[in-house]
N, C-alpha and C positions, 0 to 999 in steps of 0.2 A: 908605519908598521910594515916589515917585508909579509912577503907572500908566505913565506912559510909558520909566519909567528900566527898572520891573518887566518891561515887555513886551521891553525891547531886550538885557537881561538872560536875557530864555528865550529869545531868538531867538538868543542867540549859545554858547547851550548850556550857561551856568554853574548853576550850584548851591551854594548855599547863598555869596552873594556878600557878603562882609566891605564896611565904610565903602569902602576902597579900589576893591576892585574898580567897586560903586556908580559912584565917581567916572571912573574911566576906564573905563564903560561904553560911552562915542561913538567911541572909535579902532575901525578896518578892523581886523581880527586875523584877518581871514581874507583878504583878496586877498596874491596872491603878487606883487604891487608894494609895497603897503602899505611904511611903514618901522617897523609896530607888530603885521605879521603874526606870529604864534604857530607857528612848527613844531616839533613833537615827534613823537613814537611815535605817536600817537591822531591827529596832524592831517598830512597828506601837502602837499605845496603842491599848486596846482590851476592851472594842468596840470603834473604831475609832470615833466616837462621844462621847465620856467620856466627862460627864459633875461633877465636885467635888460636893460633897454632898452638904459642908460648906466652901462659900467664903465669907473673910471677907473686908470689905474695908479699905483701910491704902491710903491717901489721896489722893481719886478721883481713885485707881486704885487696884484690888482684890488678893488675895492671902488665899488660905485654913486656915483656924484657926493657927495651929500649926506653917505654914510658918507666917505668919502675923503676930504676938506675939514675933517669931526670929526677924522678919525684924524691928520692934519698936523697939525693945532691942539696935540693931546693930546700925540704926540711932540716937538715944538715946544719947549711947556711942560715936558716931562721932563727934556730938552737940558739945558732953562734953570738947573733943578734939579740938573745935574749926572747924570742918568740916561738913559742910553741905550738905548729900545728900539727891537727891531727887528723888522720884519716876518716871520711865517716862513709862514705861508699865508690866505690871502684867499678870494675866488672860486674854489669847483672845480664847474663843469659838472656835467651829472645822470652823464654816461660818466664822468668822474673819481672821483667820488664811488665810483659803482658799482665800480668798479677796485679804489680804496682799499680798500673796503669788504670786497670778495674775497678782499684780499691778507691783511684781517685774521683773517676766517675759515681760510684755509688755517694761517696761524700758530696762533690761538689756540682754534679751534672756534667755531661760531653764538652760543651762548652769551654767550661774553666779548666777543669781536666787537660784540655788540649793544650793550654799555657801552661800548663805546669811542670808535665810529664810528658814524652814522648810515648807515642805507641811501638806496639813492638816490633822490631826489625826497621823502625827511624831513629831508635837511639845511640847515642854517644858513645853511651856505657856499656851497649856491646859490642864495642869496639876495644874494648880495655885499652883505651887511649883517655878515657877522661875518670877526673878523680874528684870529687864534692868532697870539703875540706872546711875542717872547724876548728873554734880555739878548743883546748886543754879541757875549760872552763865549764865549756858547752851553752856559752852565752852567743844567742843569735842565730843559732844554730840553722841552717837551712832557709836564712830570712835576711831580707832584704839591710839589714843594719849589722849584720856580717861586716860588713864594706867599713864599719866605725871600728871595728875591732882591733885590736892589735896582728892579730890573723892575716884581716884580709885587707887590713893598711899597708901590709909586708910583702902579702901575695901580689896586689896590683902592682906593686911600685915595683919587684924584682922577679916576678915567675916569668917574663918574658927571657932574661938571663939563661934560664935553665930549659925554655925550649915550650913552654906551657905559653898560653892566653887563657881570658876569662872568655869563655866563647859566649856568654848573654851580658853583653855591655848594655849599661843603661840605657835609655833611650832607645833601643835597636828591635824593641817588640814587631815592631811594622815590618820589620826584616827577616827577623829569628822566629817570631811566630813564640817567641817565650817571655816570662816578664823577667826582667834584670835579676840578676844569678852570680852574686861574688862569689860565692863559694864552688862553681862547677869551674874546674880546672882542666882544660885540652891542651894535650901534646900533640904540637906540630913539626915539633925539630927548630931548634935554636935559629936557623937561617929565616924559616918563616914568622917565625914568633919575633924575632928582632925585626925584620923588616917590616912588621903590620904595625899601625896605629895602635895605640892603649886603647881605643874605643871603635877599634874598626872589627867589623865582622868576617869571617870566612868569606863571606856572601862577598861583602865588599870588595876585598882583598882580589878574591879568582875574577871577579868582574861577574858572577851568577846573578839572577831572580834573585827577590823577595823570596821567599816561604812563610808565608805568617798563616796560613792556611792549607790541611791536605787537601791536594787534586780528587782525592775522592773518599 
């Protein structure tokens, strides 16, 4: 590694960084505009109320320009293929988030709640970067056999094409701090999306921590 990949490498907090990570050492993973920002458990967005400049709507539900334009393309193509997905949530607000977030707790306790849903200003979705994504049908919907569906047999095998990962691959709880998520779909731009693993995590990829737990 030169000194200068090495220095950009401690400055962005990684440890013990694989070839990969090395390579995608130059993307933002920290501004909350970035389209290669990192939120988890360990990274908050900054300012925890991050609102995207430009959301655009893709049927009834929001996504930043750039994501939204990926996600027509992807659904487009599915069409084409004879598979129909559909949108089932986009952008939620940092008060939305928080809401959700509440509702889960009263149901399930803090706990479980915390696999489930992010709290507010750690999530994905307000970033209008990430899209949860179901069949036509409404079979499986938000649940773990999403993944059997015609859906999200389609979305794994080609959303990397259009710039999307599944960002809670299975097995990766110890990592993500979330239980396996076929249907949460994150825009990282075609370059990163192509170059990651099917089952590698953000975390993975930048060479970051775990987060499977908040610092506080």
């Amino acid at each position: 590694m030169t000194g200068a990949v090495a220095g950009l490498v401690l400055s962005l907090g990684m440890i013990a960084p694989s070839v990969a990570a090395v390579a995608a050492a130059g993307y933002d993973i920290s501004s909350a505009s970035s389209l290669q920002v990192v939120v988890n458990k360990h990274r908050q967005l900054n300012p925890a109320t991050y609102v995207p400049a430009q959301l655009v709507r893709v049927q009834g539900e929001r996504l930043r320009a750039e994501a939204a334009d990926a996600y027509k393309q992807l659904t487009r193509a599915a069409k084409a293929a004879g598979v129909n997905i559909i949108p089932i949530s986009g952008y939620r607000s940092f008060s939305q988030q928080a809401s959700l977030y509440d509702s889960y707790v009263s149901q399930y306790g803090q706990a479980t709640a915390d696999t489930l849903a992010a709290r507010a200003g750690y999530s994905e979705h307000q970033t209008g970067l990430a899209m949860d994504i179901g069949n036509a049908s409404g079979t499986c919907a938000l649940q773990a056999c999403f993944a059997n569906t015609p859906a999200g047999q389609w979305a794994a095998k080609n959303c990397r094409d259009y710039g999307f990962i599944i960002r809670y691959p299975a097995g990766a709880e110890a990592t993500t701090g979330y239980t396996y998520e076929p249907w949460h779909l994150r825009y990282v731009g075609k370059n990163v999306a192509l170059d990651m693993g099917s089952t590698e995590t953000l975390e993975d990829y930048f060479g970051l921590e775990a987060a499977p737990d908040y610092l506080q």
